[in-house]
Structure formats: C-alpha cells, structure tokens
TIVO-2410 file (N, C-alpha, C; in nm, 3 decimals):
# residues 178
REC num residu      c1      c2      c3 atome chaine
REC   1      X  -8.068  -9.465  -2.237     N      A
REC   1      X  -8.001  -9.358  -2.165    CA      A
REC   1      X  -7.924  -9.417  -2.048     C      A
REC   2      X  -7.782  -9.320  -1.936     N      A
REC   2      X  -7.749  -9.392  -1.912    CA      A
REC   2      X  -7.783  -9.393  -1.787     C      A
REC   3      X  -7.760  -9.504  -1.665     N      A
REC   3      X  -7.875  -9.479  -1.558    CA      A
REC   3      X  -7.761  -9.416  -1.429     C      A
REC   4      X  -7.666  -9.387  -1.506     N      A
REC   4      X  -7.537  -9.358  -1.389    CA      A
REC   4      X  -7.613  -9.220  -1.276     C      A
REC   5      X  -7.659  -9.089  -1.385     N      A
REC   5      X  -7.731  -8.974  -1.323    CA      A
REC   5      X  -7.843  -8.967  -1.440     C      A
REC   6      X  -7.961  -9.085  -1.422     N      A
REC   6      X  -8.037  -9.055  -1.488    CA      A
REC   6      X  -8.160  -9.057  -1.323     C      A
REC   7      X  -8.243  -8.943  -1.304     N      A
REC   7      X  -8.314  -8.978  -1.206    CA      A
REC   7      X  -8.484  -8.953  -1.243     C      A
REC   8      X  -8.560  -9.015  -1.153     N      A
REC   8      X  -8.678  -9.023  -1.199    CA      A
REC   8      X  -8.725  -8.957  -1.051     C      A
REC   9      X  -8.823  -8.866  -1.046     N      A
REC   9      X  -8.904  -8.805  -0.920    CA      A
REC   9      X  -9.042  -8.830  -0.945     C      A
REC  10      X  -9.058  -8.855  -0.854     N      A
REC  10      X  -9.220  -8.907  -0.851    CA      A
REC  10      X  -9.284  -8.847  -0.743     C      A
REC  11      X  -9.379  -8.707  -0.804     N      A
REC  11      X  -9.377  -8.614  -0.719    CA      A
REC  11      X  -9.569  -8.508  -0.764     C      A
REC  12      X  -9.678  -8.522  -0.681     N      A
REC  12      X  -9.772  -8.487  -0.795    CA      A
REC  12      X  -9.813  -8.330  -0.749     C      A
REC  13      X  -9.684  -8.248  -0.679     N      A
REC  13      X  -9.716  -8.117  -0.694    CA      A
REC  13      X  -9.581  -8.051  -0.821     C      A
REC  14      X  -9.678  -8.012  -0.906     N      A
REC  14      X  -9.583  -7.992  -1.027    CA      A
REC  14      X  -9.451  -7.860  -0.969     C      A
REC  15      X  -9.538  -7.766  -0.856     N      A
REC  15      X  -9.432  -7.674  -0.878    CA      A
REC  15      X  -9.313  -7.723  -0.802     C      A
REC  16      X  -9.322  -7.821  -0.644     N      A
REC  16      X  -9.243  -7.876  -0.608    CA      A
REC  16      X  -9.156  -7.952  -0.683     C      A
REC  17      X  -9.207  -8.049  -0.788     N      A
REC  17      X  -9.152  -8.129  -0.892    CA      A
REC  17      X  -9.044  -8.031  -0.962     C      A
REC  18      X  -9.096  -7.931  -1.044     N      A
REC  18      X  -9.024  -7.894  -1.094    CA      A
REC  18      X  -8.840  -7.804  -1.055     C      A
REC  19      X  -8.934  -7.754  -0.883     N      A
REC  19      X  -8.796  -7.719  -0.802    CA      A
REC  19      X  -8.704  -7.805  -0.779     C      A
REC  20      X  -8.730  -7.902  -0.784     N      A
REC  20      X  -8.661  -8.032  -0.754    CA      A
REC  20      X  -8.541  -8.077  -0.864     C      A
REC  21      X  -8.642  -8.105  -0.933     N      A
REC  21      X  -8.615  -8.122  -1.099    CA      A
REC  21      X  -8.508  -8.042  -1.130     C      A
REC  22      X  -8.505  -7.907  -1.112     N      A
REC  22      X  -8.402  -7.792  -1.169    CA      A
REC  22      X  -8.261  -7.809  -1.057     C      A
REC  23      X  -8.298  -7.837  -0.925     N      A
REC  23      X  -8.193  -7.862  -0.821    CA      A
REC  23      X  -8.101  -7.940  -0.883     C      A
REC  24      X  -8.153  -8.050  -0.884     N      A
REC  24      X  -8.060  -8.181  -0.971    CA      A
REC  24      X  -8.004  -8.163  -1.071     C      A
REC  25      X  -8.091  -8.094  -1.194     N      A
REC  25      X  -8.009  -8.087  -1.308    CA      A
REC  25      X  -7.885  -8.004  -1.289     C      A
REC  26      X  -7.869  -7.886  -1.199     N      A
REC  26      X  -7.773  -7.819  -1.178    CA      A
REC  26      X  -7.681  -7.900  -1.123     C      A
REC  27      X  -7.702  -7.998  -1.082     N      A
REC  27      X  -7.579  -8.095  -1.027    CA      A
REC  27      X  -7.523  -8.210  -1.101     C      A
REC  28      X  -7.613  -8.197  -1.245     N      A
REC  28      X  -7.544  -8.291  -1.356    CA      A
REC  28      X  -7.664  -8.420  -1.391     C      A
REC  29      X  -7.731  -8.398  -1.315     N      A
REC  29      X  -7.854  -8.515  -1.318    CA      A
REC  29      X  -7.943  -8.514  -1.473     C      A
REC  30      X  -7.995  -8.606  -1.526     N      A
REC  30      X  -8.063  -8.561  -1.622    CA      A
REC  30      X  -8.210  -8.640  -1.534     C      A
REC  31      X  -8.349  -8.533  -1.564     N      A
REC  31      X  -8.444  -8.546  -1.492    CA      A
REC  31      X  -8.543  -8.606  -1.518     C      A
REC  32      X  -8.632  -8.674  -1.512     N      A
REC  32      X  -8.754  -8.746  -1.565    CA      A
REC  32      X  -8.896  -8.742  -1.455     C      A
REC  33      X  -8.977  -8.656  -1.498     N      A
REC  33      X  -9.054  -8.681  -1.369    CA      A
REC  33      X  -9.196  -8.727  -1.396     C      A
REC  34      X  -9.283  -8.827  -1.332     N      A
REC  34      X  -9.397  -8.888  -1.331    CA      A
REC  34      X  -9.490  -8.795  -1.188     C      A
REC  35      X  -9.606  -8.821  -1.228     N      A
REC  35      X  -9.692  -8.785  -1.076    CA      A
REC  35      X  -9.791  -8.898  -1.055     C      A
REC  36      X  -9.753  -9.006  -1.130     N      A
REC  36      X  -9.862  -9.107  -1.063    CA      A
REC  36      X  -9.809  -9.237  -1.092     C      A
REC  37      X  -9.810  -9.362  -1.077     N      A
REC  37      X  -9.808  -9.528  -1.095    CA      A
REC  37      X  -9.795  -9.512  -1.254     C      A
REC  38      X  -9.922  -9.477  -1.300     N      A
REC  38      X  -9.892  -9.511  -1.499    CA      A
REC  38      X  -9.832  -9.401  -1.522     C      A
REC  39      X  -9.712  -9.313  -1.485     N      A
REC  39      X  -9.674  -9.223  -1.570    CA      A
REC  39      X  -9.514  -9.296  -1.578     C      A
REC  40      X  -9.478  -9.352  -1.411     N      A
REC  40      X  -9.384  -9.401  -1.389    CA      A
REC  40      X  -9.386  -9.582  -1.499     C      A
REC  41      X  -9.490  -9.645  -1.492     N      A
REC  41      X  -9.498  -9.772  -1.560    CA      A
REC  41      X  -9.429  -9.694  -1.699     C      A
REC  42      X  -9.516  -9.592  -1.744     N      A
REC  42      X  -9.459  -9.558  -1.896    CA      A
REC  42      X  -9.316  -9.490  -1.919     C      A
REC  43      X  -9.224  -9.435  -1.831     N      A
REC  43      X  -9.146  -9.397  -1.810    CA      A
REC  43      X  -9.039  -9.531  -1.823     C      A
REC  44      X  -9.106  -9.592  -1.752     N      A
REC  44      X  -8.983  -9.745  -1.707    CA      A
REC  44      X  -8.979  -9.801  -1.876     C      A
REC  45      X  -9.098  -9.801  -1.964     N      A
REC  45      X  -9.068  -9.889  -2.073    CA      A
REC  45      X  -8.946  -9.826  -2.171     C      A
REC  46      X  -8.930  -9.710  -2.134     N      A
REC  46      X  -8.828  -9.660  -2.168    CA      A
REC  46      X  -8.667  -9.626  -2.180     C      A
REC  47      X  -8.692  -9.620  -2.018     N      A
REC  47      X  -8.564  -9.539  -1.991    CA      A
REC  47      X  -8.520  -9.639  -1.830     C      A
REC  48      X  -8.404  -9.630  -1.785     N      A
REC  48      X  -8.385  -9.721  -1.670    CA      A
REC  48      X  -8.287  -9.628  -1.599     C      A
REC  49      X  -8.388  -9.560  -1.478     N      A
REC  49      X  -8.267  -9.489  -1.387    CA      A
REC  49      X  -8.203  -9.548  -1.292     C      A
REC  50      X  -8.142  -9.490  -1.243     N      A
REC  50      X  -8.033  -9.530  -1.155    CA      A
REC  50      X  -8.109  -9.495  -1.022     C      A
REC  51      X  -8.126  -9.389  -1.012     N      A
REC  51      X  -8.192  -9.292  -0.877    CA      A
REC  51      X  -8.378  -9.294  -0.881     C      A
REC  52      X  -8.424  -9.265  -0.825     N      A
REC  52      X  -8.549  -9.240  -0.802    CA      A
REC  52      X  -8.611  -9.154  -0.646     C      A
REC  53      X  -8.648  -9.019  -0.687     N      A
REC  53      X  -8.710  -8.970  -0.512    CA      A
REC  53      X  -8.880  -9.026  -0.559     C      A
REC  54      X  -8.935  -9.051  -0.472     N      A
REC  54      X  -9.090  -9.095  -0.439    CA      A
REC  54      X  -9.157  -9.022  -0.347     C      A
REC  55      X  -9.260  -8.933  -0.361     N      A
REC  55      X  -9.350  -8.884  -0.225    CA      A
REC  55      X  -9.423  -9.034  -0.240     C      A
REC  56      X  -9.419  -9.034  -0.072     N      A
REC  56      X  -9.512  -9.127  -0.022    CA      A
REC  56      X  -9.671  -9.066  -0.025     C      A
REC  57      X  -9.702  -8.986  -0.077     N      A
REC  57      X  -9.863  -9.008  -0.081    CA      A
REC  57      X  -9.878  -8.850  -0.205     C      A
REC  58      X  -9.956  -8.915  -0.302     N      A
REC  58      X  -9.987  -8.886  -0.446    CA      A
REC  58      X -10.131  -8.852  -0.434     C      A
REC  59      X -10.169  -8.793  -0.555     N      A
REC  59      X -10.261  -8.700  -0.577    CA      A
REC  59      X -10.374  -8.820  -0.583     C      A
REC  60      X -10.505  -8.824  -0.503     N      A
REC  60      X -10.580  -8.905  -0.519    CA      A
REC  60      X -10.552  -9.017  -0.354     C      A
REC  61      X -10.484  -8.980  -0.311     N      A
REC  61      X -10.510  -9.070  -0.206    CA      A
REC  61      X -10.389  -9.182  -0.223     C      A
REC  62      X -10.328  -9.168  -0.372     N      A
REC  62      X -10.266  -9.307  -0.382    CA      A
REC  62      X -10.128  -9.310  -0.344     C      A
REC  63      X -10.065  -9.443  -0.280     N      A
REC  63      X  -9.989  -9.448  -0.222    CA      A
REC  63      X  -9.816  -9.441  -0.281     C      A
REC  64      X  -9.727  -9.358  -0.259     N      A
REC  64      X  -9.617  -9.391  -0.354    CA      A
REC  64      X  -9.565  -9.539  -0.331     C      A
REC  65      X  -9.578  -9.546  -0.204     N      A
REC  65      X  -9.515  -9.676  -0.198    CA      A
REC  65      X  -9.537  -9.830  -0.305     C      A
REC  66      X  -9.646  -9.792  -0.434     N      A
REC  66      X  -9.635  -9.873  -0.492    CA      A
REC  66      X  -9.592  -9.855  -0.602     C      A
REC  67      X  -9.500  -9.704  -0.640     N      A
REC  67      X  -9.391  -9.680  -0.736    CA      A
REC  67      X  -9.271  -9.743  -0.679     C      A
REC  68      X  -9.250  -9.753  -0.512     N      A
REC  68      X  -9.116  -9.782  -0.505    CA      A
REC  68      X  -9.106  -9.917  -0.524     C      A
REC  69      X  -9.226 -10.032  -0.497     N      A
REC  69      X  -9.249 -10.161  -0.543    CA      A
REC  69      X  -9.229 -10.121  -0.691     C      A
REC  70      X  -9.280 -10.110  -0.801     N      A
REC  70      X  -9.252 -10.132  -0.876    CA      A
REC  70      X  -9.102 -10.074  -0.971     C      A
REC  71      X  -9.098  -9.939  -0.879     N      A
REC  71      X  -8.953  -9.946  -0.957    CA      A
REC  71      X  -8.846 -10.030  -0.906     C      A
REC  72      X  -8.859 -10.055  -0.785     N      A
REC  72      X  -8.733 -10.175  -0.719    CA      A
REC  72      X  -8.746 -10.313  -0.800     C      A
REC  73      X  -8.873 -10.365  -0.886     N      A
REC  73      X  -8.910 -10.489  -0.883    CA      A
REC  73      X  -8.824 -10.475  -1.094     C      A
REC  74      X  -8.823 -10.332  -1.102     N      A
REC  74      X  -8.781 -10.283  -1.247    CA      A
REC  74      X  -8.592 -10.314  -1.247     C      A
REC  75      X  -8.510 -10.230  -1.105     N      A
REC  75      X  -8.443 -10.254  -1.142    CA      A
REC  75      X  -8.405 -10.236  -0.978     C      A
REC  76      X  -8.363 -10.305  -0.912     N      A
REC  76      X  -8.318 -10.385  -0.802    CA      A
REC  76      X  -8.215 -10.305  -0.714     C      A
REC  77      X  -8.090 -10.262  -0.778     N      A
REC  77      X  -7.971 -10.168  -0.776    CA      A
REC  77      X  -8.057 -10.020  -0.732     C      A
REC  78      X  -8.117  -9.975  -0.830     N      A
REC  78      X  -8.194  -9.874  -0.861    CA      A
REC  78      X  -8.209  -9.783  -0.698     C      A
REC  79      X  -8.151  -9.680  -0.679     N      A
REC  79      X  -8.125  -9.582  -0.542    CA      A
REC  79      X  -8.230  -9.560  -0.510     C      A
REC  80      X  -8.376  -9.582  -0.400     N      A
REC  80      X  -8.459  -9.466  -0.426    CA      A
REC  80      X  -8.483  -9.445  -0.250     C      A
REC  81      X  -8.486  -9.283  -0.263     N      A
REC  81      X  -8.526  -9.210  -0.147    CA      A
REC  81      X  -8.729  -9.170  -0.144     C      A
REC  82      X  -8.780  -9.227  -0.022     N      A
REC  82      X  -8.866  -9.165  -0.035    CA      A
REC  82      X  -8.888  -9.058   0.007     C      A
REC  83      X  -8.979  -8.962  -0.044     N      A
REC  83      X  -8.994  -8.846   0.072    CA      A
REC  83      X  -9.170  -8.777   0.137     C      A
REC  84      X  -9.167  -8.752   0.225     N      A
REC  84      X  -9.291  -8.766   0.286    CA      A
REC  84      X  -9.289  -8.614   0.400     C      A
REC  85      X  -9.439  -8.614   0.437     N      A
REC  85      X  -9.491  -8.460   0.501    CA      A
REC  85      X  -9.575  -8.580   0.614     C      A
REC  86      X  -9.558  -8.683   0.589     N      A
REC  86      X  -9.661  -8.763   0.671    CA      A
REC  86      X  -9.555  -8.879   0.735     C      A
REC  87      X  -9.472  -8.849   0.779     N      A
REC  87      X  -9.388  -8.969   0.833    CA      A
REC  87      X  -9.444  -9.082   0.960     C      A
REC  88      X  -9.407  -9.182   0.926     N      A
REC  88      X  -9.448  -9.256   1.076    CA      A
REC  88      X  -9.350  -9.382   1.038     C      A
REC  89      X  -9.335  -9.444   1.130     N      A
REC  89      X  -9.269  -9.561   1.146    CA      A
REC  89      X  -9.294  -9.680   1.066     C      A
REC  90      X  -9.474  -9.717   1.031     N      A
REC  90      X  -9.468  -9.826   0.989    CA      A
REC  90      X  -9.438  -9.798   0.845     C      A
REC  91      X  -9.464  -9.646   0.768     N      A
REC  91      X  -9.444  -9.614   0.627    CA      A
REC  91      X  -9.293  -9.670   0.569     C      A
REC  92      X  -9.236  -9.576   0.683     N      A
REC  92      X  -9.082  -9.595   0.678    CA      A
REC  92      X  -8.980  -9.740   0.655     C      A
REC  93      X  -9.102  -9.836   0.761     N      A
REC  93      X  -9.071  -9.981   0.731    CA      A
REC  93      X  -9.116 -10.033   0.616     C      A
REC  94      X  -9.205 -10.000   0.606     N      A
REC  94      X  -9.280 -10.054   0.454    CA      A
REC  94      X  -9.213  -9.983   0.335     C      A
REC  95      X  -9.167  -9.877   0.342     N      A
REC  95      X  -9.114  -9.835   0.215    CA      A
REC  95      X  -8.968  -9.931   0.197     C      A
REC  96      X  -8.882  -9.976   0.308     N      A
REC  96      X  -8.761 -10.016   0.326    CA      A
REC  96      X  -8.783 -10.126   0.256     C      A
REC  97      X  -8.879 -10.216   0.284     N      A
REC  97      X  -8.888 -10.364   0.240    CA      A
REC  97      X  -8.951 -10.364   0.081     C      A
REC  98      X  -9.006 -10.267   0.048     N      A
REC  98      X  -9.038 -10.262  -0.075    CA      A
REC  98      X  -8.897 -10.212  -0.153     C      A
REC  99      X  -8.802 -10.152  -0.084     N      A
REC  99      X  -8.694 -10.097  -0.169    CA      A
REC  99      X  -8.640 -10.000  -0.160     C      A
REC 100      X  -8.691  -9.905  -0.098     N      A
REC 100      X  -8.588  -9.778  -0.077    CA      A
REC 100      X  -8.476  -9.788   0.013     C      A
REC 101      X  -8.385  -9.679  -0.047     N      A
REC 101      X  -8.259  -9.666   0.035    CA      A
REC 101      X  -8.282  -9.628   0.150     C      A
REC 102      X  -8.368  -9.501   0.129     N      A
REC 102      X  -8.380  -9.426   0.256    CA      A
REC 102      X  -8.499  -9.387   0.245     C      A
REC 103      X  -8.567  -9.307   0.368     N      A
REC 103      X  -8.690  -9.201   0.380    CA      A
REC 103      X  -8.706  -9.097   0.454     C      A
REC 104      X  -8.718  -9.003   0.427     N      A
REC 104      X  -8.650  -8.843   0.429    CA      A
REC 104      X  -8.849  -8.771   0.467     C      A
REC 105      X  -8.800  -8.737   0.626     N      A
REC 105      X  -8.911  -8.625   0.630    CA      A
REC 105      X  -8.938  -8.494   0.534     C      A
REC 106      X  -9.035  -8.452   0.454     N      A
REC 106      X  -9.029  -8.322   0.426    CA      A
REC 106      X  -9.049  -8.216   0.562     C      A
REC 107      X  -8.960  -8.084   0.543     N      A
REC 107      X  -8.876  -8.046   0.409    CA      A
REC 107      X  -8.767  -8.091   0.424     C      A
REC 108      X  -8.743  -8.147   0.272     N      A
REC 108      X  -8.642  -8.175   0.282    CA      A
REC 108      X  -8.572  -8.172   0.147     C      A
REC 109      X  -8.419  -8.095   0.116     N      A
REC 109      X  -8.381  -8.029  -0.017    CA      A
REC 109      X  -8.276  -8.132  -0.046     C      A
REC 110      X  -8.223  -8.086  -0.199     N      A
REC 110      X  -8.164  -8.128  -0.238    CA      A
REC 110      X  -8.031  -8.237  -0.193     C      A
REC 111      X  -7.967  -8.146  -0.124     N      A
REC 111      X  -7.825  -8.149  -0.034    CA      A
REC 111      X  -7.863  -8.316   0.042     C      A
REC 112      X  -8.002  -8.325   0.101     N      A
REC 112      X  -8.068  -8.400   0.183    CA      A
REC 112      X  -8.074  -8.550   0.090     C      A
REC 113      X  -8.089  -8.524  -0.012     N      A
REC 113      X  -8.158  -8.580  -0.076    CA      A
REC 113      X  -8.051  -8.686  -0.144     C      A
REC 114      X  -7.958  -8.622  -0.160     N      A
REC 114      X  -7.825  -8.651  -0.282    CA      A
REC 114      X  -7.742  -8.734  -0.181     C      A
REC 115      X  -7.730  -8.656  -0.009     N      A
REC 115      X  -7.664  -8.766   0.073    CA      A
REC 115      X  -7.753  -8.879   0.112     C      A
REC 116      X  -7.897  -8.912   0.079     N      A
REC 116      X  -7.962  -8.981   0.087    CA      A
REC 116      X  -7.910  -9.116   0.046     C      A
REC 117      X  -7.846  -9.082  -0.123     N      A
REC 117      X  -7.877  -9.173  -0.214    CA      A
REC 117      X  -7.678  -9.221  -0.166     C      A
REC 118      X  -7.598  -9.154  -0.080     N      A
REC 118      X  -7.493  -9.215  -0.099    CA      A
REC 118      X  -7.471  -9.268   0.080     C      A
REC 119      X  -7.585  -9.247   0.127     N      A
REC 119      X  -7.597  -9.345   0.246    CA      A
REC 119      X  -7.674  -9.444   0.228     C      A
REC 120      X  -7.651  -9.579   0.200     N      A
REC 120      X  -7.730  -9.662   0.189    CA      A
REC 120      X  -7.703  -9.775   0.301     C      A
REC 121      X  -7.596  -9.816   0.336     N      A
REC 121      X  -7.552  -9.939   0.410    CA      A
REC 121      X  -7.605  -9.880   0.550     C      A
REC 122      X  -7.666  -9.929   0.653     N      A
REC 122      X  -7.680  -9.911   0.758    CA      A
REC 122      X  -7.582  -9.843   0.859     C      A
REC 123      X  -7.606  -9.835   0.979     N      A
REC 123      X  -7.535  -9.797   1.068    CA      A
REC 123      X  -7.554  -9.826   1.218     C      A
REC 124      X  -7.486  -9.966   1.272     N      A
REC 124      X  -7.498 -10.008   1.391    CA      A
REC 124      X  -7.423  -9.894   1.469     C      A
REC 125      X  -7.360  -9.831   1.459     N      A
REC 125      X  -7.342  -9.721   1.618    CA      A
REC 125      X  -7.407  -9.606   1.640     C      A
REC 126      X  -7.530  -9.578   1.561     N      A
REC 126      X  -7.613  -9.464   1.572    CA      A
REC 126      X  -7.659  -9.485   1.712     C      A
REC 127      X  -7.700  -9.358   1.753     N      A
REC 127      X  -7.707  -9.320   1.907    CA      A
REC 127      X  -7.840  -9.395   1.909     C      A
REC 128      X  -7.884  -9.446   2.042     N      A
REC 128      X  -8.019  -9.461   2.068    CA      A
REC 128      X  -8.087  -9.348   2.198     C      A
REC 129      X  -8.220  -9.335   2.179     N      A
REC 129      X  -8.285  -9.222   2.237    CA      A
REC 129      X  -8.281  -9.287   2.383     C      A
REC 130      X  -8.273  -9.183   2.513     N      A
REC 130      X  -8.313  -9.249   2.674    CA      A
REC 130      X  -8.487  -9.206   2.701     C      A
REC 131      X  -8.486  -9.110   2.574     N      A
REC 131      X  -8.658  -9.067   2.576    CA      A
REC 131      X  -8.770  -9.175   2.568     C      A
REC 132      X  -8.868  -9.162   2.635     N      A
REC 132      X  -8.993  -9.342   2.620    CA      A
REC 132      X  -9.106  -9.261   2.532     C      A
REC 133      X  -9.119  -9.307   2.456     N      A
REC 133      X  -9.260  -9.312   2.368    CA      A
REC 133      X  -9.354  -9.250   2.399     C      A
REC 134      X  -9.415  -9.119   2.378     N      A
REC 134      X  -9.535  -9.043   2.448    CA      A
REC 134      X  -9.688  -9.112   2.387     C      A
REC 135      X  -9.772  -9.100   2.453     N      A
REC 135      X  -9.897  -9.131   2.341    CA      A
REC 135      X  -9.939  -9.055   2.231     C      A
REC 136      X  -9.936  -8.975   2.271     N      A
REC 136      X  -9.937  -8.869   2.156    CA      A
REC 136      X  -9.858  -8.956   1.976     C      A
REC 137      X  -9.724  -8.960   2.025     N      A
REC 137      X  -9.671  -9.029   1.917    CA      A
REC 137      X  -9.703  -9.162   1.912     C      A
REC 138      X  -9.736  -9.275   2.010     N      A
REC 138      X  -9.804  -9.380   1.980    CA      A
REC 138      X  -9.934  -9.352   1.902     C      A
REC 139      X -10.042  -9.288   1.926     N      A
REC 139      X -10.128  -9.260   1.852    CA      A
REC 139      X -10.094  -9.227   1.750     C      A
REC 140      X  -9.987  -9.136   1.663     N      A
REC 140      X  -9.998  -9.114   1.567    CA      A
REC 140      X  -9.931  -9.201   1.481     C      A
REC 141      X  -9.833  -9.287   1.500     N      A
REC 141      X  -9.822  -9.436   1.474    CA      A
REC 141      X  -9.901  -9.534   1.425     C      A
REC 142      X -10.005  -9.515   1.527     N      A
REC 142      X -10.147  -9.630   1.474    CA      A
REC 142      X -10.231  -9.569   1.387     C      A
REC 143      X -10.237  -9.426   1.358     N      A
REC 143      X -10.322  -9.367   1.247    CA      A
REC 143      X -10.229  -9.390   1.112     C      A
REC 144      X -10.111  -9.395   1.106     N      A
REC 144      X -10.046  -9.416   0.983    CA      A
REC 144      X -10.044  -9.559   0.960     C      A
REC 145      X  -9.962  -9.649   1.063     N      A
REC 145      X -10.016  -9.784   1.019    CA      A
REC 145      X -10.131  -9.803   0.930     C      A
REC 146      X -10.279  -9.746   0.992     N      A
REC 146      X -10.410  -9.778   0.962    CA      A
REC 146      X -10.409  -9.685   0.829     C      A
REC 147      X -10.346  -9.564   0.803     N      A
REC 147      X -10.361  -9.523   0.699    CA      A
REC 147      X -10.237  -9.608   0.591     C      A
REC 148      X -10.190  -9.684   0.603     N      A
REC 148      X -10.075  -9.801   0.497    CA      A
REC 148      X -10.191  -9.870   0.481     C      A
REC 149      X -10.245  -9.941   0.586     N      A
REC 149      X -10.301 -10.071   0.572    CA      A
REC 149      X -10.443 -10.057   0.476     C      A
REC 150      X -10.506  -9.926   0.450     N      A
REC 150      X -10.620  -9.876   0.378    CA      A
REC 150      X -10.595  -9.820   0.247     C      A
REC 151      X -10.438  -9.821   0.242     N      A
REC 151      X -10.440  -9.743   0.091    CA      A
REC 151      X -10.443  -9.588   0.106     C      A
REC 152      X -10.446  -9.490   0.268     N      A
REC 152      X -10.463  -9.378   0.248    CA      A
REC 152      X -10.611  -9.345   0.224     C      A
REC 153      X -10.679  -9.431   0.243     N      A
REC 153      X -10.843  -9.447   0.262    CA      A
REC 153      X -10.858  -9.315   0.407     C      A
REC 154      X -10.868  -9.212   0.396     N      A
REC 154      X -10.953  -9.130   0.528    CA      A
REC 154      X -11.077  -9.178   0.556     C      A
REC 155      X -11.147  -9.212   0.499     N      A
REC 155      X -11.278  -9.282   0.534    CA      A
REC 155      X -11.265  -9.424   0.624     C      A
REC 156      X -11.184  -9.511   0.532     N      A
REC 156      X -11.199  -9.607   0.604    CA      A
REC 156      X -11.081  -9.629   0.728     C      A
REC 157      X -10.998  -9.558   0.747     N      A
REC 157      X -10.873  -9.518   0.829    CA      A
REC 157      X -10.965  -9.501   0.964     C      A
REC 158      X -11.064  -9.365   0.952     N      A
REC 158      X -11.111  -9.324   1.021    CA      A
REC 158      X -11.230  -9.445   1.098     C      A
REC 159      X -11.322  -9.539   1.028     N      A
REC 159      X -11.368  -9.610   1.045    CA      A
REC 159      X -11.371  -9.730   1.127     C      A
REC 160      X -11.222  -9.786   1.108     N      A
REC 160      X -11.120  -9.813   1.165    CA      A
REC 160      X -11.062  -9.802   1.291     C      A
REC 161      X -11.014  -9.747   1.270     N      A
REC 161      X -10.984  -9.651   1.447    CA      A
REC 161      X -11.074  -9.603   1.524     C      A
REC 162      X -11.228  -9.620   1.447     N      A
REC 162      X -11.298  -9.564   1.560    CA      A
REC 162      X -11.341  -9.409   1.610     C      A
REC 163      X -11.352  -9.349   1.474     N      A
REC 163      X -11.342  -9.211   1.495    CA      A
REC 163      X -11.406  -9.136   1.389     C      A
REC 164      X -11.489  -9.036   1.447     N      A
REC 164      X -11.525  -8.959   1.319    CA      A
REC 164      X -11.452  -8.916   1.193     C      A
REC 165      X -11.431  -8.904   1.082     N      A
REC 165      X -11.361  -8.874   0.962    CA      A
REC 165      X -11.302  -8.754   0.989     C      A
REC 166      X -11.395  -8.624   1.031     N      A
REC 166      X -11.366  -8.481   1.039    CA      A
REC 166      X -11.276  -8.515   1.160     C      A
REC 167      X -11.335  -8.566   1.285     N      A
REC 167      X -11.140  -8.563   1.384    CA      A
REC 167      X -11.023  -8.606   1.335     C      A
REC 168      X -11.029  -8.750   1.210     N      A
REC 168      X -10.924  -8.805   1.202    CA      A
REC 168      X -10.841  -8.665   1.068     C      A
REC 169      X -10.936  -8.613   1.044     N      A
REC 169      X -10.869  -8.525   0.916    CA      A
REC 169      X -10.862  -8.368   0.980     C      A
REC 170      X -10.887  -8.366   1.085     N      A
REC 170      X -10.834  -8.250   1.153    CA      A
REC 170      X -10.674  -8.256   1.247     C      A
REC 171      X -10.655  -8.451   1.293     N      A
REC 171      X -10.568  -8.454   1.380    CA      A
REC 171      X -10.423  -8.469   1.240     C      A
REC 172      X -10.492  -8.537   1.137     N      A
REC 172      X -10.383  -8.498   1.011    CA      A
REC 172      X -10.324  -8.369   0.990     C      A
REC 173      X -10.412  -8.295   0.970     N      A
REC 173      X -10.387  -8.156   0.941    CA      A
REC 173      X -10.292  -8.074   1.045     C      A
REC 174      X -10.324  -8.157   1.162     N      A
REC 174      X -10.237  -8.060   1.315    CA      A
REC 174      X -10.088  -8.097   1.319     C      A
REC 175      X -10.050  -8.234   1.258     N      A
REC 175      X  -9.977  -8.348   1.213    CA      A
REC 175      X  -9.897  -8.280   1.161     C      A
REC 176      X  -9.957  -8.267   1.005     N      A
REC 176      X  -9.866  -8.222   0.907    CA      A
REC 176      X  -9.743  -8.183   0.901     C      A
REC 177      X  -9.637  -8.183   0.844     N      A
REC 177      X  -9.482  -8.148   0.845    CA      A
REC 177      X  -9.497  -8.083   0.678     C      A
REC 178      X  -9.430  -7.963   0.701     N      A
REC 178      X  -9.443  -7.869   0.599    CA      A
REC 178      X  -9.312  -7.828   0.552     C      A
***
C-alpha cells in the first residue's frame, strides 16, 4: 500500500480511535489502527505508513513511546506525532529522540494533528517565556521523568519519589489534561 496517506494510530481507547480514524479518512487518509506494541509489530509486517499518531501511555501501563521506537527504527522518514493527557518535558524529549515529529497535548483534534505532521523542521525564533519555573511544575516534571524512567510503573514511580501510591495517583488524577 502506498505510504504517501497511509496512517497508522496507535490509540487503546477504541471510541477515541475510531473518532480519529473517521477524521482522517474524511481528509483522504486511508486508516490502520493498533492499541498496543504487537498489534503495531503485526501491522508493520505488512503495510508501511508514512504517518503515525501514538498516545504516549496505553492500556496496561505500557508506554507508547516504544511504538514510536519501533516504528521510527521500521521506517525512519515515517511522520509521527505523539499525543498525550500526561505531558511533561522529559516525555516530550524522549519521544523526540526516539522519533517523533512532534508531541501534541490532549485535546487535541484533527486540524492539530495534520499541522503536526507538516511542521517538522524546528524553529529558532519562537518566543521564549520571562515566566521562572513554579514548583508546582518542577514537581510535576520529576513525577513524569520518574514515571519514563519506570515504564509508567505507579507503584514503583511512587516508591521512588518517596510517596505513598494513593498521593502519587491522586496528584495524577488532579494533573490530568482532558
């Protein structure tokens, strides 16, 4: 197939998936969607897209970021946006070096998504902030780090940092981007 608008979403809430899914095709895309590592491995022996969106964190704890390793390591060129409800800085870096174009807070639609994939080259004159770093957002920095560095482990995240499980999965929940 051909990989010009062939896209792959890697996404493990089916009804989101499928909204997604239908967005694109209305824009000419033909759609392919996985919700986990072996759906995408079996997908790849197949078919070779061009595009790829990724949630950074999958059903089970598991991390997307090792679809975007492996689809970058599949096909190099290959566009992929991640997208995430859990953003932090070090994800964002780590998804970059594994391969994505970009990484896109949820919510975030189509329109978002499509200029994602045709901004790729950087941009040295983007504004910089005069705002300094609150703790608040330093802290929540070091809980995502610690949640990369665990695999999305809440147990051992929490362990980690030094904190009961139920605070660290209550200060998630307060977190959240919807």
């Amino acid at each position: 197939m051909q990989a010009e608008r062939l896209l792959l979403i890697v996404e493990d809430d089916a009804a989101f998936a499928r909204t997604l899914s239908r967005s694109f095709e209305r824009r000419g895309y033909t759609v392919l969607l996985a919700a986990n590592p072996e759906d995408v491995a079996a997908l790849l022996l197949l078919h070779k897209p061009g595009y790829a969106v990724v949630d950074l964190k999958l059903e089970g704890n598991t991390s997307g970021l090792t679809c975007v390793k492996m689809l970058h390591q599949h096909d190099a060129a290959m566009l992929i946006v991640v997208l995430t409800g859990f953003a932090s800085i070090a994800t964002a870096v780590e998804a970059v070096k594994l391969g994505a174009c970009q990484y896109l807070a949820k919510p975030s639609n189509t329109d978002d998504i499509e200029a994602a994939f045709g901004h790729v080259a950087g941009n040295a004159d983007v504004e910089l902030s005069n705002r300094s770093t609150s703790i608040k957002t330093l802290e929540w920095e070091r809980i995502h780090e610690m949640l990369v560095e665990t695999d999305f482990n809440i147990s051992e995240t929490a362990r980690r940092l030094g904190m009961h499980r139920r605070t660290l999965a209550r200060k998630l929940e307060k977190q959240r981007i919807k």
